[in-house]
N, C-alpha and C positions, 0 to 999 in steps of 0.2 A: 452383512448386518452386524451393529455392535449387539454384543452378549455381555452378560455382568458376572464378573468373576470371581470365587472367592478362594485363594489358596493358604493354606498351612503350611510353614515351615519356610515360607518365602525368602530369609536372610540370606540362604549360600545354597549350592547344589545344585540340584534339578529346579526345583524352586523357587530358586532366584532367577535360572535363566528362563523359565517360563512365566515369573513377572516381567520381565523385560518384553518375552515376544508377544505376551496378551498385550499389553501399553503398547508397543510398537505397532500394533496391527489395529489401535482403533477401539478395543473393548475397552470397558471399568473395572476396578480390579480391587478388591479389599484383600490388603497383600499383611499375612499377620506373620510372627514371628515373637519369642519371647522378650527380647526385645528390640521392642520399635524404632528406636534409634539405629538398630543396623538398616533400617529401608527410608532415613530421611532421605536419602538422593534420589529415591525414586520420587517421593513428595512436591520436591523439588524443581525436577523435570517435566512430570506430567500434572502436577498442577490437579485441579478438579476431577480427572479421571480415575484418581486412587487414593484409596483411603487408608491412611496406615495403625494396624491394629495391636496390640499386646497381647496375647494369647497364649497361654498353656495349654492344648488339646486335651489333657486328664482334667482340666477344672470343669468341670458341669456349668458354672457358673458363670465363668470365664467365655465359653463356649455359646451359652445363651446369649450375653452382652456382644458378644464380636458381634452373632445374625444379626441382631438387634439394628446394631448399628448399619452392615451393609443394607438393612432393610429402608431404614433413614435414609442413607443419602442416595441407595441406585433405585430404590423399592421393587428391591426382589433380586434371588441371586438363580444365575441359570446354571451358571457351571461351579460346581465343588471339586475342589481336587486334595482330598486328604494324603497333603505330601510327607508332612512332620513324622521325622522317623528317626531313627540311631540301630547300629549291629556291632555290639562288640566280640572280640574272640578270646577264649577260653573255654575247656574243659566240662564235660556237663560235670564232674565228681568238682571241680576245682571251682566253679562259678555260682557265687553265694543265694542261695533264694531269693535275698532281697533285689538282686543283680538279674534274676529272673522276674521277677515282679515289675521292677522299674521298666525293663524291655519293653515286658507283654503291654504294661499301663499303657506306655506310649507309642508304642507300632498298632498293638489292636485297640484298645479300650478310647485311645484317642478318636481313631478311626470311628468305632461307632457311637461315641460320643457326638462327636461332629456331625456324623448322619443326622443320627435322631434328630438333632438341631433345627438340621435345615429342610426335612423331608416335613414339618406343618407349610412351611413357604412353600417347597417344589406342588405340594398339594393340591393347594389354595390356586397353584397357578395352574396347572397340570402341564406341566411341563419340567425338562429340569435334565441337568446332564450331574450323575456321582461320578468319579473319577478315581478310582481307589488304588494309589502307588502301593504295589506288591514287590516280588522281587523275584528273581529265578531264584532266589530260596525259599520262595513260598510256593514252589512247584516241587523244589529239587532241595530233602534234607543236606546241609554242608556238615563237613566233623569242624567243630571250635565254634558254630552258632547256634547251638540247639535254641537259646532264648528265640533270639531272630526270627528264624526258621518256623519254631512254634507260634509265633504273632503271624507271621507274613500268612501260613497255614489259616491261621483263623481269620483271616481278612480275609481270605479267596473261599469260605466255608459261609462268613459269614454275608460276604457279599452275592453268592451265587443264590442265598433265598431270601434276598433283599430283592436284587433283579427280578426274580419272580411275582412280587408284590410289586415292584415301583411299575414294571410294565402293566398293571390293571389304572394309573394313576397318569399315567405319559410323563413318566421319567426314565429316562435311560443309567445303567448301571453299565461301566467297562473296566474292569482289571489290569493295572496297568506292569508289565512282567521287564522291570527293566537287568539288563546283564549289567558290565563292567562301562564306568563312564567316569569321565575324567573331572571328578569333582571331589570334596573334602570327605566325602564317603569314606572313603580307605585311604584317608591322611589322619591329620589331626583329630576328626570326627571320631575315629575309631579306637576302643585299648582294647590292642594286640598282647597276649597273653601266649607266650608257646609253652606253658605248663609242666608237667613232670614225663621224666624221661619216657614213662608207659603209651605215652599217646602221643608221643611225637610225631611218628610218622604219618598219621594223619593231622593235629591239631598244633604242631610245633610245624609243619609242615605249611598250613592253612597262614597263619600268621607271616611266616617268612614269604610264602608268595605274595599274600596282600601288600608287605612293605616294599618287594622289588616290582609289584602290579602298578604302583601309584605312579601316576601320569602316565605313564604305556598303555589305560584301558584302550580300545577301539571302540568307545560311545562316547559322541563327539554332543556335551546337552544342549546345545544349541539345535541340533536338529533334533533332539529327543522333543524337545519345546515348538517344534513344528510339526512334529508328528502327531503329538497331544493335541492340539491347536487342530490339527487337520478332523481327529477322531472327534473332537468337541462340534464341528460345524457340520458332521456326518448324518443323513435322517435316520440310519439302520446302522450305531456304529457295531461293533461287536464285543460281547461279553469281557470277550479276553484277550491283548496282545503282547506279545513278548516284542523287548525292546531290544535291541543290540544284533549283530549275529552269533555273540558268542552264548546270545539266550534261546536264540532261535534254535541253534544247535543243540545245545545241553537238555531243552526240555521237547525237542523232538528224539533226543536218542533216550532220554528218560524214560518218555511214554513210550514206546515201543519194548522199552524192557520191561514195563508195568504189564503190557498187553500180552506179552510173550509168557510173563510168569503165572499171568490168569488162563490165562487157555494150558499152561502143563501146568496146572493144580486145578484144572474145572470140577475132574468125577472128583474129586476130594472137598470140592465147595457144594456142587447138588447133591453129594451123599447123603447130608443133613437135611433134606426135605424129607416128610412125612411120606413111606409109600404111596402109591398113587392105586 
């Protein structure tokens, strides 16, 4: 059955290639990007099934007019996938507040931005799939991302007591936990900062693997954009899924060191309960 689409950051990445397989496979698709000119050829191709938007995810305003508009031409959107994102690397002592700000604006504030948006529509209809691209650094602190890391964090914080509300309303809420994938991510996308000699080894470290990582990932987005596409047409999809194996990995050996360090510090966390 076609579903009505609406993604952020649609020009390149994950994004682009999950506008292609939503068009490919039959749905409508309001595919934004700052700008619209990088998505005429989808316009192009599929004609009437997509609608190509201008979008900054920090503009409130901006953010109102896109819904606005998917609401005009599909009337009503099922699936949001707030993709729009950037991680650059450097230093937390060496990476300027303002350079922490711009981050967080656009990995989380766009993020709930966008929600708030579309959750009077997912409403109204009671139904509704969020999609919210996170990252195994929003499971798993990296050294040289703390901005990143700190958004992806409050996207997975913020969306697990959304989920709790949208399920009173029949809208589903999933986390989307993608690893290493061979997009402009850790290319161009990215400034690589290896910083002062004190933190190399972790953050001068971090940077030099991302530039010999680029095009070697093992996430192929083309199948991450049928995975996505699988979890969208799901009646019970889940919460949370990590994408890649190299995410699967990192945030199953993560939690298990989480679990292991709460059980040898438990009499140290109930010690602080009031007598009984």
């Amino acid at each position: 059955m076609s579903s009505r689409w609406f993604i952020t950051g649609s020009s390149r990445g994950l994004g682009r290639a999950l506008a292609e397989a939503v068009l490919q496979a039959g749905h409508s698709l309001v595919a934004t990007a700052r700008d619209p000119a990088q998505l005429a050829d989808l316009a192009e191709r599929y004609g009437g099934a997509v609608r190509t938007v201008a979008l900054d995810v920090t503009d409130e305003a901006a953010a109102q007019r896109a819904v606005h508009a998917a609401a005009e031409a599909f009337g009503g959107i099922d699936v949001l996938v707030n993709n729009a994102g950037y991680g650059n690397v450097d230093s937390v002592e060496d990476t300027p507040l303002a350079d922490f700000r711009q981050q967080i604006e656009t990995n989380l504030f766009g993020t709930i931005i966008m929600t708030k948006a579309v959750i009077p529509l997912m409403r109204a209809q009671r139904s509704g799939h969020l999609v919210q691209l996170s990252s195994v650094g929003g499971r798993i602190g990296a050294p040289g991302r703390a901005p990143y890391s700190a958004a992806k964090w409050g996207v997975e914080g913020f969306s697990e007591s959304l989920a709790l509300e949208m399920a009173l309303i029949g809208v589903h809420v999933t986390i989307v936990e993608p690893g290493g994938f061979r997009t402009d991510f850790a290319g161009a996308s990215t400034e690589l900062r290896e910083g002062r000699a004190e933190y190399d080894a972790v953050v001068g470290a971090t940077a030099r693997r991302q530039r010999d990582y680029d095009g070697r990932q093992p996430g192929d987005p083309a199948r991450a954009a049928q995975a996505i596409l699988a979890l969208a047409a799901m009646p019970q999809p889940p919460l949370r899924i990590a994408l890649g194996s190299d995410a699967a990995e990192a945030i199953e050996a993560a939690d298990t060191r989480r679990l292991e360090e709460l059980r040898r510090w438990r009499a140290l966390s109930v010690s602080t309960d009031f007598p009984a």
